[in-house]
N, C-alpha and C positions, 0 to 999 in steps of 0.2 A: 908250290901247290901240292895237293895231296891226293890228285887224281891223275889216270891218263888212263887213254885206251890202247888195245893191241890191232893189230893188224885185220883181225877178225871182230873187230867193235865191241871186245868186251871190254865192260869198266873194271882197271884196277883202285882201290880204295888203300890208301895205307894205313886208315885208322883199323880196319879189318886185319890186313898181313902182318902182324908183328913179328913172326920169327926168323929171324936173321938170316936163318937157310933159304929159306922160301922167297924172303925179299934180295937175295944175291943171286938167286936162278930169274930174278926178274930182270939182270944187267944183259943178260945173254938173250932178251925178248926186245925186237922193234917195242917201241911205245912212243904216244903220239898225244899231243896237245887235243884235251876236247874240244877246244874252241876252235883254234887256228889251224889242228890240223898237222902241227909242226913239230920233228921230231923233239922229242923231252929224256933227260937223263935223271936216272934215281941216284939222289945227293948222298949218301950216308956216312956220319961221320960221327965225332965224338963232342964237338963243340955245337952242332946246330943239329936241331929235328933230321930225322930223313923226310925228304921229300924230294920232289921232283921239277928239275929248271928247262927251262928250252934249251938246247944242242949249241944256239947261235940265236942271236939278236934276233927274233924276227915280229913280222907285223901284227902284234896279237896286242887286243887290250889287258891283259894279264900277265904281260911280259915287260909291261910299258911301268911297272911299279915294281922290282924286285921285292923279293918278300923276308924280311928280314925275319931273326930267329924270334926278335919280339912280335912280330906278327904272326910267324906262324903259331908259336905258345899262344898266343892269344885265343886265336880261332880254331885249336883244337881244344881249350878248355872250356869254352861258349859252346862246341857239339858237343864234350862230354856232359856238359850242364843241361843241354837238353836234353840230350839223351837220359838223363839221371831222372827226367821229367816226364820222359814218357811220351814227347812229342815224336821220338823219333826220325829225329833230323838226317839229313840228308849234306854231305860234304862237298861244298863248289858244283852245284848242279847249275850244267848248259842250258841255257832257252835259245836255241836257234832260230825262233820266231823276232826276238830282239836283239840276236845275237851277242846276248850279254851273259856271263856269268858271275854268281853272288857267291859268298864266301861260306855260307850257312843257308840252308832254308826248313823251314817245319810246318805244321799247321796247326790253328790253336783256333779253336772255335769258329771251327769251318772255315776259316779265312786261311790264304797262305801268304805266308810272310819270308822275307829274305832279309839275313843280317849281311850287312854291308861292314866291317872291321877296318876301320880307315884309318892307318897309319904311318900314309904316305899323301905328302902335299897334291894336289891335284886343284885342277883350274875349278873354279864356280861352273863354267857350263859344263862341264864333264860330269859335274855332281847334277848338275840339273839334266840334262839327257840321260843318265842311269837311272835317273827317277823315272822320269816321266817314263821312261821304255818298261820299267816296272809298271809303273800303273796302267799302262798300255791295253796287258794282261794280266790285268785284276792281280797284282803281287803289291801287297803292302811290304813298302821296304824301312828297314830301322837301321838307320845311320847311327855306330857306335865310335867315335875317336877313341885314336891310342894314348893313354895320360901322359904319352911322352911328349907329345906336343904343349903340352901344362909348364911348360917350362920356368924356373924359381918358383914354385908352388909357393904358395902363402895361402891356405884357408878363409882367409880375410879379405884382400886385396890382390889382384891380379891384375895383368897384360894381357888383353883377348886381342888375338889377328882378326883380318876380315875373314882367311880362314877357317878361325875355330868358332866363331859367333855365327858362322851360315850352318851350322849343323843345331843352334838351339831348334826346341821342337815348343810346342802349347799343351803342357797335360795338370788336368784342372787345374785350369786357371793360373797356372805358374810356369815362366820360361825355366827350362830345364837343358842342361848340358849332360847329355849321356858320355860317359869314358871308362874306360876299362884298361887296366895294369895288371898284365899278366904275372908282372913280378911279384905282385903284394896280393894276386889273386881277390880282385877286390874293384868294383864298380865305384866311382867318385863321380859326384853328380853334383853340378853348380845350378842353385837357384836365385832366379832372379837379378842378374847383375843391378848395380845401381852405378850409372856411369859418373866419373869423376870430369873425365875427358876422352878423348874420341878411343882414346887405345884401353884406360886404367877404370877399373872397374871396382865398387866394392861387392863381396859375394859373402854367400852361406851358401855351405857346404856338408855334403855327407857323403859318409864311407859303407858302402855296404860288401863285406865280403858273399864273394862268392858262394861258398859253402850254404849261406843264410838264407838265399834266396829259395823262395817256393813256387807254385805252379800256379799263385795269386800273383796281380799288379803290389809292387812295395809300395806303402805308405810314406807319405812324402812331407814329415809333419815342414811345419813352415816356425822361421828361426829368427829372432832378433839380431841386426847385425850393428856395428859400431859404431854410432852416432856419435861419439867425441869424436873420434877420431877424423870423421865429415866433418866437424866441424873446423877442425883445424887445417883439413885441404880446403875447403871453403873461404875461410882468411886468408890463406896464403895464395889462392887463385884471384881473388880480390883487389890486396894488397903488393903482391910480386908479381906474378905470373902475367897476370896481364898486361903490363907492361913492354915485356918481351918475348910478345906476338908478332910472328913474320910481317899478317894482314894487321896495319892499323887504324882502319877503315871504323872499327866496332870503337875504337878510343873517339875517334872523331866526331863519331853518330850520339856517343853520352856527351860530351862537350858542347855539342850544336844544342842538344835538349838541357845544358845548364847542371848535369848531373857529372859528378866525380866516382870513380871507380871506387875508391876505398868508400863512401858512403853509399852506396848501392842498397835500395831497402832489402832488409834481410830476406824477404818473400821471393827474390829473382836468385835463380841458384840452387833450390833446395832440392832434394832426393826423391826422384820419383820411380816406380816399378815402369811405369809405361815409356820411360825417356830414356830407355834400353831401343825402342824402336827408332831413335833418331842417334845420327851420327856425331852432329853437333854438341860440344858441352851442354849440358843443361844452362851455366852459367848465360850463356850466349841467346841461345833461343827463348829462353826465357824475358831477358832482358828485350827483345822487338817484340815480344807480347806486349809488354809493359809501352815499351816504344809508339807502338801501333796501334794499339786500343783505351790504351788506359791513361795515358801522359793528362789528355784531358778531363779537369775533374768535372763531376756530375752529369758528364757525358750520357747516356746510355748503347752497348754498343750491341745488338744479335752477335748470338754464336757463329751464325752464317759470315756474319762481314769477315769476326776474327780470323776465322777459316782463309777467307781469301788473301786479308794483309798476311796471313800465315803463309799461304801457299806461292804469294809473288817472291816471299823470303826462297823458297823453293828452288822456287823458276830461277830466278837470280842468282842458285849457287849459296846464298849467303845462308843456308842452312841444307843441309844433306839427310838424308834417310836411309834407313841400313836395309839391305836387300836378304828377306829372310826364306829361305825354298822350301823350307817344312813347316812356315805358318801361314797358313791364307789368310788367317783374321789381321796378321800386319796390318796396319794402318797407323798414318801421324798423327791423325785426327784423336787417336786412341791420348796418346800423350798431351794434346791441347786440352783435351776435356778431363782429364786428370789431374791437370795442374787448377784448372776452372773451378773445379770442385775443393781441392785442397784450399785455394784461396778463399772460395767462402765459408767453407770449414771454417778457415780462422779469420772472418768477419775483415779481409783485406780487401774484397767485394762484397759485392749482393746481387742477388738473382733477383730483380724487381718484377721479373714474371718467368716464367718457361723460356728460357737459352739466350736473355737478355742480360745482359749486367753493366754496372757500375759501380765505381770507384770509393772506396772508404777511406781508404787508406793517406792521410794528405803529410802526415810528417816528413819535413824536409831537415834533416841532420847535416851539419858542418863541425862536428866534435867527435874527437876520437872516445872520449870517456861516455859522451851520450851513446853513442854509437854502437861499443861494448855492450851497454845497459841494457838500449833496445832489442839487440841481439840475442843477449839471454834470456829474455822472455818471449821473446818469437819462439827460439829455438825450444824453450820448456815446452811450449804448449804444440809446436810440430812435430816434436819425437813424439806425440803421444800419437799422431793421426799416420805418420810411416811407418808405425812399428803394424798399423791393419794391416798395409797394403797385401 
């Protein structure tokens, strides 16, 4: 950390002390944790930042994360960037009304805001009660990860933990991953994953350095991402993958309905922005859409009912939802009516009136060559309608 108090409660700042002299007559001064209270030693040395650690292990939430050199670079370059801005920030300032300390805080059109620089693992409700204690007293808080958790970076295609996916945020209209690398000095921001399966993600990405940023929100153009590539994880979750699933429950359920895995209509599976909110493959949940509403031809089924055979998937486990603390507009229903809409986009339903539908779609394929064929004209005329989302 980069604060502590003396004896007589003044705050020492180390982004303020910088000369050597002045910061070694500070070794010979008590100095004391502003939160906990406990006494703190000034670090300084040639390999890490100076700053300041607690004396001995003690009960403090700020002790409970040691703060590594890439954290500290981090969040003294986030205050000089504010500072460069004119907000005037403020370094690890205490609220002993929630008893929480934030890493950064400033004010930016009359609002006050605390950056949170998270680059140490912590539980979900430890991120959800530092929220909430922020909003408490009116503190908007901005959760930024360390890009080191981005672990084999690929631009393309990623591994998101349940960890790193509870920190996307809603900013128009686009799920967005805020992260910062002190080393390349430079913000990296994932939008919109498209999940493959519960962990693998396809992403577009961008780099903004540091330096670039101005005292405006950045522009966040929206990017075409790899649709071959979907397509060939797509076949091979089809074809192989499914296969050798723990649960074979979901084999069972196409077999009793008369359907084979490798002929699966090309419409269960496909890439959607909203099917980021569910934990489940798309392949999976998709398919008890199909299962549950639509197996029936000329049916007609309300949106309501779906909803429900949706939601007993729910209840039963046999479909999961990802728990997001910085969106309240989450909802699964978001992803059902997404996928509703896509399908009759490409005329695989119809809407016979307001949130009703029914089935178009009646080919039944047992040919690999037909199969292929179908596929590539689904897939022509779907890239055109993912690439809005």
């Amino acid at each position: 950390m980069f604060t502590a108090i003396t004896e007589a409660g003044e705050i020492i700042n180390l982004f303020t002390r910088k000369e050597k002299d002045d910061l070694k007559c500070l070794r010979q001064t008590p100095l004391y944790c502003p939160e906990c209270k406990g006494r703190v030693l000034l670090k300084m040395g040639e390999k890490k930042i100076t700053h300041f650690a607690h004396e001995r292990k003690a009960c403090c939430s700020s002790n409970g994360e040691a703060e590594s050199t890439y954290h500290l670079q981090g969040k003294l370059q986030l205050y000089q960037k504010l500072a460069e801005l004119n907000l005037h920030p403020q370094v690890e300032p205490y609220y002993p009304e929630i008893k929480q300390r934030a890493d950064i805080s400033f004010v930016f059109h009359k609002k006050q805001y605390v950056i949170e620089y998270q680059c140490a693992k912590i539980s979900p409700q430890l991120i959800k009660k530092r929220t909430e204690g922020y909003r408490k007293v009116n503190i908007h808080p901005i959760w930024i990860i360390g890009f080191c958790h981005l672990k084999k970076w690929n631009p393309v295609k990623l591994k998101l933990s349940t960890f790193i996916y509870q920190f996307f945020i809603l900013y128009h209209k686009q799920y967005l991953l805020p992260s910062y690398c002190p080393y390349d000095r430079a913000f990296y921001l994932i939008q919109n994953p498209i999940p493959i399966s519960i962990s693998q993600f396809f992403v577009t990405t961008f780099c903004y350095p540091l330096v670039k940023i101005e005292g405006k929100p950045p522009l966040i153009p929206r990017k075409k991402w790899h649709f071959t590539y979907w397509r060939e994880i797509i076949h091979r979750q089809k074809t192989k993958d499914i296969h050798y699933q723990t649960n074979d429950q979901f084999l069972k359920e196409l077999y009793v309905h008369d359907l084979h895995p490798h002929f699966l209509p090309p419409f269960i599976g496909i890439p959607l922005k909203e099917g980021f909110l569910l934990e489940t493959a798309p392949l999976y949940w998709q398919a008890t859409i199909f299962l549950d509403s639509f197996k029936e031809e000329m049916k007609i089924y309300p949106l309501q009912k779906i909803y429900v055979n949706f939601h007993k998937r729910i209840d039963s486990r046999q479909i999961k939802i990802r728990d997001f603390p910085f969106i309240s507009e989450a909802d699964w229903r978001k992803a059902v009516k997404q996928y509703l809409h896509i399908l009759v986009e490409l005329k695989v339903i119809e809407e016979v009136k307001p949130h009703f539908y029914r089935m178009l779609y009646k080919k039944k394929i047992r040919n690999y060559e037909i199969q292929e064929q179908e596929e590539a004209m689904f897939y022509k005329q779907l890239k055109k309608l993912v690439n809005k989302q």
